[in-house]
Structures are given as C-alpha cells and as structure tokens.
C-alpha positions in Angstrom: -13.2 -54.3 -2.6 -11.9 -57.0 -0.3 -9.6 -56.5 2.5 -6.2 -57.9 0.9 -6.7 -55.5 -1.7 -4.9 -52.2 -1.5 -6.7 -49.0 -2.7 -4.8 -47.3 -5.5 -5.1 -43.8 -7.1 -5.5 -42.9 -10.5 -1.5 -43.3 -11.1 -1.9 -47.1 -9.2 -0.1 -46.3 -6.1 -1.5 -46.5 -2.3 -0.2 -43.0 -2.3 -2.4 -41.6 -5.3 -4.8 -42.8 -4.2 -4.1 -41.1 -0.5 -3.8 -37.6 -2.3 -6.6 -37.6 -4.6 -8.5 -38.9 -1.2 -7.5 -35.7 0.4 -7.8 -33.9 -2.5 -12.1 -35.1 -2.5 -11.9 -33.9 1.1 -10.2 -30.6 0.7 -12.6 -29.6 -2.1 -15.8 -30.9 0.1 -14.8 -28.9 2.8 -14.3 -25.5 0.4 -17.8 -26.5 -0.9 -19.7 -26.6 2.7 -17.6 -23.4 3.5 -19.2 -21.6 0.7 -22.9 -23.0 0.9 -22.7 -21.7 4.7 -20.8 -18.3 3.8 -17.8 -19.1 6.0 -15.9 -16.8 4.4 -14.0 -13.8 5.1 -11.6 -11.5 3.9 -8.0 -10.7 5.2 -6.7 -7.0 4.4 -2.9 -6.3 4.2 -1.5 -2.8 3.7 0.4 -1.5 0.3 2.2 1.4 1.7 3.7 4.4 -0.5 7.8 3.9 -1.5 8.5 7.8 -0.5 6.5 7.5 2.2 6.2 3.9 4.4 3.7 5.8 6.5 1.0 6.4 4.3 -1.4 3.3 3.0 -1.7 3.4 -0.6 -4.5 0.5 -0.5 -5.3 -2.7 0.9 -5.3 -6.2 -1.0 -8.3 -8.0 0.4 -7.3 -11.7 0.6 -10.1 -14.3 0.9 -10.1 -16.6 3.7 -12.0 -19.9 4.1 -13.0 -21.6 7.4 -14.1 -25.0 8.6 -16.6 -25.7 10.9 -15.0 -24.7 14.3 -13.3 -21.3 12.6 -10.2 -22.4 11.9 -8.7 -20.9 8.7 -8.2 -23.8 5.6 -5.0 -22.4 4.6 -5.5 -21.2 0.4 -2.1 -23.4 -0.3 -4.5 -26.6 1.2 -6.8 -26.0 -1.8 -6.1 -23.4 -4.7 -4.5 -25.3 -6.7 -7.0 -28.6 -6.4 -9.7 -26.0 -7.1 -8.3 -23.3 -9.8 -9.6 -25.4 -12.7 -12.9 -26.1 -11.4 -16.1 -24.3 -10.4 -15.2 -24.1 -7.6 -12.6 -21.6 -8.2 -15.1 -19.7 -9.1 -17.1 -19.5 -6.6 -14.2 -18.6 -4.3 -13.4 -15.5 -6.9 -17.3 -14.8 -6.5 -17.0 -14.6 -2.6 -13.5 -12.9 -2.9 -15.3 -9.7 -4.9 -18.6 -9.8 -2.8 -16.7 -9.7 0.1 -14.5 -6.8 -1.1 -17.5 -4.7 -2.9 -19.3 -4.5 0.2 -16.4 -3.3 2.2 -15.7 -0.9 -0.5 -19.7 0.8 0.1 -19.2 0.3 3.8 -15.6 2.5 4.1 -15.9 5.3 1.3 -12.2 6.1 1.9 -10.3 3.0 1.4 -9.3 1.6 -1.4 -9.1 -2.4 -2.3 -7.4 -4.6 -4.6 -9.6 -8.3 -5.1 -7.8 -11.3 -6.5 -9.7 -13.1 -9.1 -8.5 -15.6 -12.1 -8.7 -14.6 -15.5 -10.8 -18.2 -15.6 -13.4 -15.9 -13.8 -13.9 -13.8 -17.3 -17.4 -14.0 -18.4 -19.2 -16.4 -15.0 -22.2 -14.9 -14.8 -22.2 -15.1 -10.4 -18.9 -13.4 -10.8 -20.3 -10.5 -13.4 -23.4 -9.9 -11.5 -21.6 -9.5 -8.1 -19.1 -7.1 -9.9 -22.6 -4.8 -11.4 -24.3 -5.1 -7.9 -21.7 -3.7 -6.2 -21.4 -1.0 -8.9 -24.7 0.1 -8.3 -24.3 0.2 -4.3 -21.9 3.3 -4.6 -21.0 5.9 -7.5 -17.4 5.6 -5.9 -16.8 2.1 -6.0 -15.2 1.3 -9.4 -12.7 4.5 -8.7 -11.7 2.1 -5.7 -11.8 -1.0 -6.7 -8.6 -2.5 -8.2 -8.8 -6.5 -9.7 -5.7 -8.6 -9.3 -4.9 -11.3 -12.3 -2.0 -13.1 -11.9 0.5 -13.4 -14.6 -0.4 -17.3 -15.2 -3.6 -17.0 -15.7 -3.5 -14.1 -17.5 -1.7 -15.4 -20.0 -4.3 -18.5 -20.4 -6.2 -16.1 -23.0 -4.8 -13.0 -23.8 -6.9 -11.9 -25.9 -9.7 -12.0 -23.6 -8.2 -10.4 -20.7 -7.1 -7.8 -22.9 -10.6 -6.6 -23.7 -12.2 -7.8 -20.2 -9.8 -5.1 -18.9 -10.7 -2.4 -21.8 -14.5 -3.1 -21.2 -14.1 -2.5 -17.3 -11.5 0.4 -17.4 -14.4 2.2 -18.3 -16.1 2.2 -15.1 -13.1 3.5 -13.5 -11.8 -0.1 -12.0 -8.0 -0.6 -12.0 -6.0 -3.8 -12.9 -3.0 -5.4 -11.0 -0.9 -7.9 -12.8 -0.2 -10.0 -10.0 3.1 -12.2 -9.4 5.2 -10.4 -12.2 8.1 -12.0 -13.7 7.1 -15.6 -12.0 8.0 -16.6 -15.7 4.2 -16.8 -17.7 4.3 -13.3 -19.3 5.0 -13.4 -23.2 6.0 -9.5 -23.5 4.7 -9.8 -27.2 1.1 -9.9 -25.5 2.3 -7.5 -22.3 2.3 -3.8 -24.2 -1.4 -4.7 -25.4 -2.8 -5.1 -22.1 -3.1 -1.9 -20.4 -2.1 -3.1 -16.8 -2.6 0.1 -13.9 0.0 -1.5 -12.4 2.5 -4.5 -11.7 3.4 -6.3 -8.6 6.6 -7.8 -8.5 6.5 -11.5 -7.6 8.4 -12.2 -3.9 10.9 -14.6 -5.0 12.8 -11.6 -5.9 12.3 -9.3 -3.0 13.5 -11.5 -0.9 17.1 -10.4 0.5 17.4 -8.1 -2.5 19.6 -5.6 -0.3 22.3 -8.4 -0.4 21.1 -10.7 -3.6 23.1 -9.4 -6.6 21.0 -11.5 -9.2 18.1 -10.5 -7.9 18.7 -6.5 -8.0 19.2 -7.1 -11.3 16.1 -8.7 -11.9 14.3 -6.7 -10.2 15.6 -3.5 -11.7 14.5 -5.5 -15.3 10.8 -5.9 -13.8 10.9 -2.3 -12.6 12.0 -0.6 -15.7 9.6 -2.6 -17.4 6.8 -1.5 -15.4 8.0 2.4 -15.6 8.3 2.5 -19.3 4.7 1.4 -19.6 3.8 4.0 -17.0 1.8 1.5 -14.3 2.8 1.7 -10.9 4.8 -0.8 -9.5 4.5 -3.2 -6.1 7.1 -4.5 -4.5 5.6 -8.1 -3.0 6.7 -9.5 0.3 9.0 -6.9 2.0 10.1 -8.2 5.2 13.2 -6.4 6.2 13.9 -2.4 6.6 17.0 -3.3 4.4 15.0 -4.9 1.5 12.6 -1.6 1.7 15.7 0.7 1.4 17.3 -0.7 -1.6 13.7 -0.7 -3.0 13.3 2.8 -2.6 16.5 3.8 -4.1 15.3 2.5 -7.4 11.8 3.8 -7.4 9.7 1.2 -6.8 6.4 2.9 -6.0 4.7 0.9 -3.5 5.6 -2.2 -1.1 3.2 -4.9 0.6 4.8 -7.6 3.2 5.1 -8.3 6.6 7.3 -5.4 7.5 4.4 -2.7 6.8 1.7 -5.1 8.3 0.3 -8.5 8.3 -3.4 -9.4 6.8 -5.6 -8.8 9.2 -9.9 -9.9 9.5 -9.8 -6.9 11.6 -8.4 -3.8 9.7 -8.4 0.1 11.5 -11.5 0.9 9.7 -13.3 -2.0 11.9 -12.1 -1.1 14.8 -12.9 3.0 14.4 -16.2 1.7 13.6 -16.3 -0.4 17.2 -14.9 2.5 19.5 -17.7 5.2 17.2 -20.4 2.5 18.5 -18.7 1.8 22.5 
C-alpha cells in the first residue's frame, strides 16, 4: 500500500480499520495470556439475605494478564472473543481455575461462568471430569453460571446439558436475569438452581419505583419455580434493605466485598504456613 493511501476497515473507514486493528491485538494478547497460563481467578462473596454476615459462596471470575501483570480488563475483550475459540479457552481456564480451588478448600463453595457456546468442547468437558475425579465433594460445590443470552442460543441443549450434569450434584446459575434474552416459553423447562438478577435493576432500587417493580416480577418468578434468587451488584445498605424486605435470598456487590485474587482461605493458608 503506498503512503497517500489511507488504511480502511472492513466498513471502509480509517476508523474500522482502527478497531478491527485493536481488535487483532486484543485477541493476540488473550491468546499469549493463555499459552503462558497468565490467568487467575478473582473471588467475590454472595452473602445470605437474612443474614449479610454469613457467605453463601463465592463467584470465581477469571482474570487475564499481560506480560508485566497488569489485568486486561474482560470488557477489553469478551465480546471480540465470545464467538470464537477463544472464548473457549477462556471458559476452559475459568473452570480449571475454579475445580482446583474447589479440591484445595473442601469448605467453600464456587460458582464458574462459562457460555452455553462451551456445551460439548471437548478441553472444556475433560477439565469439568478431571476435576470430578480430584474430590467426591466437588460437584456438591460446584455451581456453573450461563448467562441468559447465551442460554437462550440453544435451548434445547442447555436444557439437557444441565439434566445430564445435575446428576453429579453440580448446580446451575442463570446469570444476568431479565437483561431481556429469556423466552419464558423455554424458562419452566430448564431446571435453573437459581437466578441472579441482572444489576441494571438493583441499582438504587430503594428509591427507583420502576425498578422495584421489576424486580419484584424477576423475584416472584424465580420463587414460583423454587430456585434461589441473587440479587447482582448491591452497593448501598439501602438497596440491601429494600432487598431483604421482599425475600431476595442472596446478594453479591461491592457493599459485601469486592473480587479479590486473594480470598480468606489464602490467606489462613499463609499465617497456617508463617
């Protein structure tokens, strides 16, 4: 290409061409991250409804870093990467990650995002059956997070994914509930342990009319269908206390802890070995 020629994108514009640039640089740097195992995960506290004090589980949040440690933040790439094998791979990681705190900490309990795209990958399925065999106590513990949007990709297969491994004893989240994806024709046939309702409508709920109503919706929703419902992104002691007067069972957000690479059951293990 010669100099007085501008570089374009696949739309024809200098500035298509500059995201779909970063976009080949973004998805690089995930790759190297993952061929070197610069991965780690982040754990953030669900706490009880009745009682803030007590830790119901921890989500375990995967967390990729560049060469000098620096988290990539997931917003930089997740969505570049969701469609291709590389999503994968990061759903791989995610569960590794998660399975072998699981048989390191016998008392905690751990919810692991993955994609419903991640249904059937054979690096994914194996890393699910290794873990399985580390510890008779795993699946009991292990809780898999779909979100609503990919779940309701294919249906039908999450449907009897979940079946299949509600068996072993593993739970299922539906994550991000009532973003807008769920076709409730499809909702009583999946069998969901619990729901977790999406943040956009937590978010000043003490003082947000439209969203107490929605929320109350989600919540009856999840209550009819007996699954156990998470209120997402709870930042204020107001939010939590207009929460607990409609019986939401559990919260997660900022205001009962932020994810943390170093959880209490690391640093126990530190002071046991000091």
């Amino acid at each position: 290409m010669t100099d007085n020629k501008r570089k374009v994108g696949i739309d024809g514009t200098p500035l298509g061409f500059a995201v779909s640039e970063n976009d080949r640089q973004t998805i690089s740097m995930v790759a190297s991250a993952l061929d070197q195992q610069r991965v780690a995960l982040a754990f953030q506290p669900v706490v009880l409804g009745r009682d803030t004090s007590k830790v119901a589980f921890h989500e375990g949040l995967i967390r990729i870093m560049d060469p000098s440690g620096r988290v990539i933040p997931a917003r930089d790439f997740m969505s570049v990467v969701e469609e291709q094998e590389l999503g994968r791979r990061i759903d791989v990681a995610a569960l590794e990650q998660g399975m072998l705190t699981l048989v390191r900490n016998p008392k905690i309990r751990l919810a692991i995002n993955m994609s419903a795209r991640s249904i059937g990958y054979a690096p994914w399925m194996r890393a699910l059956h290794h873990g399985l065999a580390q510890d008779a106590t795993v699946a009991e513990r292990l809780i898999l997070e779909i979100t609503e949007s990919s779940a309701m990709l294919v249906p039908e297969l999450v449907t009897s994914f979940m079946g299949e491994l509600q068996r072993y004893g593993i739970a299922f989240a539906l994550d991000d509930f009532g973003a807008g994806f769920t076709a409730f024709r499809y909702f009583k046939e999946f069998f969901f342990d619990m729901v977790k309702i999406d943040g956009q409508f937590i978010r000043g709920i003490d003082k947000d009319r439209d969203n107490q109503v929605l929320t109350r919706a989600l919540q009856s929703i999840g209550e009819h269908f007996e699954m156990i419902t998470v209120a997402e992104a709870v930042e204020t002691v107001a939010e939590a206390k207009f929460l607990q007067s409609i019986g939401v069972d559990c919260f997660q957000g900022y205001l009962f802890g932020a994810p943390t690479t170093r959880p209490a059951w690391d640093k126990k293990r530190d002071k046991l070995r000091a």
